[in-house]
N, C-alpha and C positions, 0 to 999 in steps of 0.2 A: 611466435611471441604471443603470451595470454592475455588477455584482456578480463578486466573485474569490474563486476557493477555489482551497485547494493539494490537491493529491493527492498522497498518499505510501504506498507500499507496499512486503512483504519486509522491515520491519526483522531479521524471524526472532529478537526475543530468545532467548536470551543468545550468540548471533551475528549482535550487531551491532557498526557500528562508532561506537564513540563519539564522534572526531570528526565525521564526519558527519551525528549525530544532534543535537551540541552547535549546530552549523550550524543545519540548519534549527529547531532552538527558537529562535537568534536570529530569523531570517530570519523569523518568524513572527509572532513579536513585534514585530517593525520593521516590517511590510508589514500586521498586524489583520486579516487575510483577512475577509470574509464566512460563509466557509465551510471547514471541513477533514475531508478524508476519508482515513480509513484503510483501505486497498484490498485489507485482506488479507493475511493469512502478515505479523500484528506480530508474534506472537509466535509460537514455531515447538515450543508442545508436547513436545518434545524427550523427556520420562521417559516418555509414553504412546505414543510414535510408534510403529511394526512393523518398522522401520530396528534393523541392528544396533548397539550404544550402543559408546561408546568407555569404557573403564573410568573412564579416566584425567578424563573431564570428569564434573564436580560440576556437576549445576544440579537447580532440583523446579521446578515449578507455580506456587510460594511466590513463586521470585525472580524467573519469567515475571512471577508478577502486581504485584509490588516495581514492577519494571521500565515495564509498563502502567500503571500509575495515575499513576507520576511524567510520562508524557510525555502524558494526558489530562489531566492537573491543568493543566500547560502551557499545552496548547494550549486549554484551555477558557477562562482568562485570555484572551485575545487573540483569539479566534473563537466565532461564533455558533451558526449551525448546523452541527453536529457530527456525523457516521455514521463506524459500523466495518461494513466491510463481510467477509462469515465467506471465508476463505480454507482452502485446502485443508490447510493445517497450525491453523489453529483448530479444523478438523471432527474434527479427530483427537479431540478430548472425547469430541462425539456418537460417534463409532465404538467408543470403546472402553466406553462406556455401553452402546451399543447390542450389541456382541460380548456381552462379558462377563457383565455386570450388568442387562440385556434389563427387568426387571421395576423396576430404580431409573429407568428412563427415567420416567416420569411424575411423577417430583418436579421442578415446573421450579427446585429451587436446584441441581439439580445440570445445566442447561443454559450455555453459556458466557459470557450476558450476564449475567446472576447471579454465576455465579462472579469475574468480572473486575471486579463491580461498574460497569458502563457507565452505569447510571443515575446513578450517584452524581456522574457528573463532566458529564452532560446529555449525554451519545452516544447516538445512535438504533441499534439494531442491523439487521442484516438480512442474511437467511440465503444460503449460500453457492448463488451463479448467480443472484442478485437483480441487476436493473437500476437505477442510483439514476440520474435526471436530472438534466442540468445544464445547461439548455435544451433545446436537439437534441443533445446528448451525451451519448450512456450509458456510466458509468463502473461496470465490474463485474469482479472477481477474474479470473476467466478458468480453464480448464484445460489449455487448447491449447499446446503451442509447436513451431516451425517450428525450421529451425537456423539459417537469416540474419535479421539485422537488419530488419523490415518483413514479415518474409512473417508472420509469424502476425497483425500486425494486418490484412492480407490475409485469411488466412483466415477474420476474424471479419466484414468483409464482407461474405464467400462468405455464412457462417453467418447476422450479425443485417441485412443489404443494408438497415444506417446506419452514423451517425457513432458509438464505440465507440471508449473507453481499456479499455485493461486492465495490470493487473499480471502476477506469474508467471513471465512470461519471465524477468526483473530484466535488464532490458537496455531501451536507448530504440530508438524504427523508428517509422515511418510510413508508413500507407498513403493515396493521393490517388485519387478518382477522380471522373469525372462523368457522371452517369448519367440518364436521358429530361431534360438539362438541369438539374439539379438536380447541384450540388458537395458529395460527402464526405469524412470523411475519418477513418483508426483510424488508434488509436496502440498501441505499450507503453510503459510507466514503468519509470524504473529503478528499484533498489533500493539499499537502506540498511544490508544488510547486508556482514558481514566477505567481504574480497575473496579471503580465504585458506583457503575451507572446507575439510573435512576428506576428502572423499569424491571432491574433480573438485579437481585440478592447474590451475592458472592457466583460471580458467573467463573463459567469452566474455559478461563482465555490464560493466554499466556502472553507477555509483551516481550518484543524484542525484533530484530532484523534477519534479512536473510544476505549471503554472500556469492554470488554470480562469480566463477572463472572459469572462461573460453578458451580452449588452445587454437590454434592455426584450423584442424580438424572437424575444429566445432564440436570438438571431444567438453564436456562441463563439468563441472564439480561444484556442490551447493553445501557451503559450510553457515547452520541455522545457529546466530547469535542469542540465546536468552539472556534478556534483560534482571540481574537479581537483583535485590532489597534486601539491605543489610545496615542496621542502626544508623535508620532514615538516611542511608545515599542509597544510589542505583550504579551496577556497573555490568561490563558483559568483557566476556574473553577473548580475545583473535589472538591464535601462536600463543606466542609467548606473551604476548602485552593484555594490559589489562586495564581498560576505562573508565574512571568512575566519575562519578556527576554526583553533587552534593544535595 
């Protein structure tokens, strides 16, 4: 019997994009996954980051966490097993704990599962460069990026020589290979965040999900949803159906 989990990562609240987000809550709902994973950089930290702040955007921790609970409430509804996996802008807590405030590190409420309330909604957490399984697929945040499309799941190859998603890039690629006999294969995920950031001019990302199915074997198959834009709705394809968000 297969089992199916979505993988999504880089919403980066409070730059994300709402129709795309509105998207895959249906898409979620309609398909019940098995499984969903949050692969990292949902939330993007933004008041504690070392980046210089733009005056003019308003946002705290507060609306980060507003923002997180409404799309774990979601998805807890309609899927089972549930992981957030820690991405390089949720580490930003731990660093600024750790910089700063060095002696509050030993209060775990002020760690990011706690603060985000994860347990509250059934998310398992796990700290950033953790590997989570999904048969022969390890699905982990990632730090690397390449500048085309496929080389960085190339290089996680090089690095983990298995089959390996990652986030971070916010772009989709694939890597194929077959090695003493035995077939791999890495990916990146897109992301979900706004296509218009503040810092990089028409950046080289692609938004949209990815789709996890496990047989008995722990044999996988990863079918990569792009998100399209077409006379202002956004939609993406599974099979035969087709999702759109206005």
């Amino acid at each position: 019997m297969s089992r199916t989990y979505v993988v999504i990562n880089d919403i980066q609240y409070p730059f994300h994009d709402e129709q795309c987000i509105d998207l895959v809550k249906t898409f979620i709902k309609d398909i019940k996954p098995d499984g969903t994973v949050l692969n990292g950089d949902i939330v993007d930290c933004y008041p504690i980051s070392s980046f210089t702040k733009n005056p003019m955007q308003r946002t705290d921790l507060l609306l980060e966490r507003r923002y997180a609970h409404d799309l774990m409430k979601h998805v807890s509804k309609y899927s089972k097993e549930n992981m957030w996996l820690e991405g390089n802008h949720e580490k930003r807590l731990w660093r600024i704990v750790a910089d700063k405030t060095p002696e509050l590190g030993i209060f775990p409420e002020l760690s990011f599962p706690r603060l985000f309330g994860l347990e509250d909604f059934g998310f398992k957490w796990h700290p950033y460069g953790d590997l989570v399984k999904l048969g022969h697929l390890r699905v982990t945040h990632g730090e690397m990026v390449r500048a085309d499309s496929g080389a960085t799941a190339k290089a996680y190859w090089n690095k983990y020589r298995t089959s390996v998603m990652i986030g971070h890039t916010q772009r989709f690629g694939a890597f194929y290979i077959t090695c003493m006999g035995e077939q791999y294969a890495c990916f990146e995920n897109a992301c979900l965040c706004s296509m218009k950031p503040e810092y990089v001019p028409f950046p080289n990302w692609q938004q949209g999900i990815s789709v996890v199915t496990v047989d008995d074997d722990k044999m996988f198959q990863v079918q990569q949803l792009p998100i399209f834009k077409k006379a202002g709705k956004a939609f993406l394809m599974y099979g035969k159906e087709r999702y759109w968000a206005k």
